[in-house]
N, C-alpha and C positions, 0 to 999 in steps of 0.2 A: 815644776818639780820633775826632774827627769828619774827614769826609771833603770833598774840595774841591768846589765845583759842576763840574761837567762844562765846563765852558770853560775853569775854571785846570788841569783835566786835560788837557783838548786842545792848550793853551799850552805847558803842560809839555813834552806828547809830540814835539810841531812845533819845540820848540826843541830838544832831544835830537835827535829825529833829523835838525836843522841842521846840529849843533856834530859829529855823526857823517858828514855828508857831507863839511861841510869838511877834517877831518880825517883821510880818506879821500882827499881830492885832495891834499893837502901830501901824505903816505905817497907818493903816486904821483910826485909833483912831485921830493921831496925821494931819493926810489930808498930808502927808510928808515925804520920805523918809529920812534914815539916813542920813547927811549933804547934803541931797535938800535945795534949799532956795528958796518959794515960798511967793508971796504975802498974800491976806486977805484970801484964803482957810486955811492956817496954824490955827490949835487947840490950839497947846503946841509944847515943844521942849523936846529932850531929853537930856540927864545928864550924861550920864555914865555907869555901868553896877556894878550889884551887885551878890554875889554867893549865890546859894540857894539850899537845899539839897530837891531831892525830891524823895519818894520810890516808886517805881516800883514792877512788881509782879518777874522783876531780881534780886531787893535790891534796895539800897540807892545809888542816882547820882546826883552829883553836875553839876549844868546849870546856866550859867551866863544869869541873868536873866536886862534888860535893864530899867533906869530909867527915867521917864519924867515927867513933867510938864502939865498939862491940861486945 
């Protein structure tokens, strides 16, 4: 099994820990983890997840970025 170059690792990492912030702020946003089910604190729900390209000072990285309701 061969291993990535060290920039498609870095890629990697920066996009993971993206798609982890974002979905950190909707949790906060939304009063609600991903399929939590809570009473009247609930905001909104989420929907899904969409792909989004975003450039970096490594290039351009695609992050599925999460949809919801408010």
């Amino acid at each position: 099994m061969e291993k990535g170059t060290l920039e498609e690792l870095m890629r990697e990492r920066i996009r993971a820990t993206i798609e982890a912030i974002v979905d950190e702020e909707l949790k906060g946003a939304l009063g609600a983890a991903a399929s939590q089910r809570v009473g009247s604190i609930r905001a909104g729900y989420r929907h899904g997840k969409r792909q989004r390209t975003l450039t970096t000072s490594l290039g351009a990285t695609t992050i599925a970025m999460p949809r919801a309701r408010i």
